[in-house]
N, C-alpha and C positions, 0 to 999 in steps of 0.2 A: 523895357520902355513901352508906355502905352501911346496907341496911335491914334490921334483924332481924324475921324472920317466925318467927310461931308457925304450927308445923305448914304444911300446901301450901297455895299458894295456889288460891282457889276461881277462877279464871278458865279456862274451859276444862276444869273438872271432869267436867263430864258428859260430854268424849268419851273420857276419861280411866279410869272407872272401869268394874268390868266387869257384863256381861250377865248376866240382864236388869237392864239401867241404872236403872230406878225401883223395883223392889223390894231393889237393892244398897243404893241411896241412900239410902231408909227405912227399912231394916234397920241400916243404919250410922248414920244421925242417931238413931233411937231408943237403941240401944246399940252403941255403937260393941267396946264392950271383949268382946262375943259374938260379934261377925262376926271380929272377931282371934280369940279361942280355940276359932272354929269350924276355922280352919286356914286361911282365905281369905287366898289367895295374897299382893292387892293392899293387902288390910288390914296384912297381916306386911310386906310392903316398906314400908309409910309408918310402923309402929311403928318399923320400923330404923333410916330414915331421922331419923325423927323424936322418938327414944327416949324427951325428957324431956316431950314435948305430949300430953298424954289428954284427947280432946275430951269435955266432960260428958256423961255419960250422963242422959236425958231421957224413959227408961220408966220409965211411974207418973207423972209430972209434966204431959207434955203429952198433951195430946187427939190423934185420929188428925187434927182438920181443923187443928189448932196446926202439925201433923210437914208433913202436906202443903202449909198458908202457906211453909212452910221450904225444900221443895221448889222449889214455884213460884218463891219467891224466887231461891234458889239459879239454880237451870236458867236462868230467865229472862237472868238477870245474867249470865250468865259461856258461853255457849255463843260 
């Protein structure tokens, strides 16, 4: 059975994405659609890739210790 994924999957992300890796990360989970129209490279290949998935945007919404749970989660789980 073939599985439809929204956007990448998170396993492995963190070796994945670029330097420095925790201010990418939290820069991109807080708004994602700024680190794309900053011009970043990795951002632009995964809109390509990924053209119709816009991960929520979560400035203004969540707290800095909310973004960093998100993190730890993240990191933790998929390295």
């Amino acid at each position: 059975m073939d599985r439809e994924f929204t956007g990448p999957g998170l396993k492995g992300v963190y070796s994945r994405i670029p330097e420095p890796k925790t201010t990418w990360l939290k820069n991109y989970i807080v708004n994602n659609l700024k680190v794309h129209a900053s011009g970043d490279k990795y951002a632009r290949q995964l809109r390509k890739k990924y053209p119709k998935d816009t991960m929520t945007v979560f400035e203004g919404y969540l707290a800095d210790k909310d973004i960093n749970d998100i993190m730890i989660y993240v990191v933790g789980n998929t390295r």
